[in-house]
C-alpha positions as CSV (number, residue, x, y, z in Angstrom):
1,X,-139.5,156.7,7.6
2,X,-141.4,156.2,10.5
3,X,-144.6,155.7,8.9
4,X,-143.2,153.2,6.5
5,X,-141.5,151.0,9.6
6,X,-145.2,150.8,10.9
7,X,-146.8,149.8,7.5
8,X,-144.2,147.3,7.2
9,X,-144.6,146.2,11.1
10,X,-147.9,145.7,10.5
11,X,-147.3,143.3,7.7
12,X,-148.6,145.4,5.0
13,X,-145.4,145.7,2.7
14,X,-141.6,146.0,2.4
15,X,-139.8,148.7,2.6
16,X,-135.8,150.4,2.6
17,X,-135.4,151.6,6.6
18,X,-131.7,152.4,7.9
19,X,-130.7,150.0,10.2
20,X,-128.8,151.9,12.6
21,X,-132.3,154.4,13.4
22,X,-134.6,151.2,13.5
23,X,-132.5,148.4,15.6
24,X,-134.2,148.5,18.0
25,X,-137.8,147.8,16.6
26,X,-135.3,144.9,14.6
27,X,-134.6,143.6,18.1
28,X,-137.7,143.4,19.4
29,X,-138.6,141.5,16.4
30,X,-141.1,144.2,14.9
31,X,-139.1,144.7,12.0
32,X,-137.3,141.8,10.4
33,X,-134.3,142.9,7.8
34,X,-134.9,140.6,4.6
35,X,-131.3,140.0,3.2
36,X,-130.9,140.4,-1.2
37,X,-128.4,140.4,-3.6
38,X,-130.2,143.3,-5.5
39,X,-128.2,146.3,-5.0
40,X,-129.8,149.4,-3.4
41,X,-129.6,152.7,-6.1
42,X,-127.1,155.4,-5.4
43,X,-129.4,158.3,-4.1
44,X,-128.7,162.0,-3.8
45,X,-130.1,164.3,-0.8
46,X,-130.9,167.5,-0.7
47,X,-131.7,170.3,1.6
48,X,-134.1,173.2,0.8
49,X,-134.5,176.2,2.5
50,X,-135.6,179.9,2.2
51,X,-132.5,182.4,1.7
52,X,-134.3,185.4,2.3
53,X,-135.3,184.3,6.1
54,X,-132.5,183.4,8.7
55,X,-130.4,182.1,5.5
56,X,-127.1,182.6,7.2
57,X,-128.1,180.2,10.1
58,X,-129.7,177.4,7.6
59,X,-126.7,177.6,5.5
60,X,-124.7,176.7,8.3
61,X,-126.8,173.6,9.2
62,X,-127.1,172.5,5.5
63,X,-123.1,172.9,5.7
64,X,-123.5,170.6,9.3
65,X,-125.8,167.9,7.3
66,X,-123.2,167.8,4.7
67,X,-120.1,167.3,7.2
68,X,-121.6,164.9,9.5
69,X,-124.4,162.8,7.4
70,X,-123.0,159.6,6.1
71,X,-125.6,157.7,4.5
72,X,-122.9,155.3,2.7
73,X,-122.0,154.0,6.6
74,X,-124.2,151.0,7.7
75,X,-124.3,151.6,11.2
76,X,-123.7,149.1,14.0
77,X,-125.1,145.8,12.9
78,X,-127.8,144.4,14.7
């Protein structure tokens, strides 16, 4: 994501950035948010990991993502 916010800072495309990880770049007026009516797809995430190393730890933080990650929620508007 981070590379994409530079490309797009630097005026070489558009991109799909979460509002809430880049406000400030927004505020300081490196990123501008480009309002649409076109509706953004429904995306699924997914976590990958080894189970035969450390699997009972990594199970527990792809139980943690899966709690606490909300990517439905917009964040505080800026």
């Amino acid at each position: 994501m981070g590379v994409l916010a530079k490309l797009a800072a630097f005026g070489l495309g558009i991109t799909i950035l979460p509002r809430v990880f880049f406000s400030r770049q927004i505020h300081d007026q490196r990123l501008r948010v480009i309002d649409t009516e076109i509706p953004l797809p429904i995306l699924e995430y997914f976590i990958n990991y080894r189970d035969d190393l450390h699997s009972g730890f990594l199970q527990v933080v792809s139980g943690l993502c899966q709690e606490i990650c909300d990517f439905t929620a917009h964040g505080p508007s800026v």
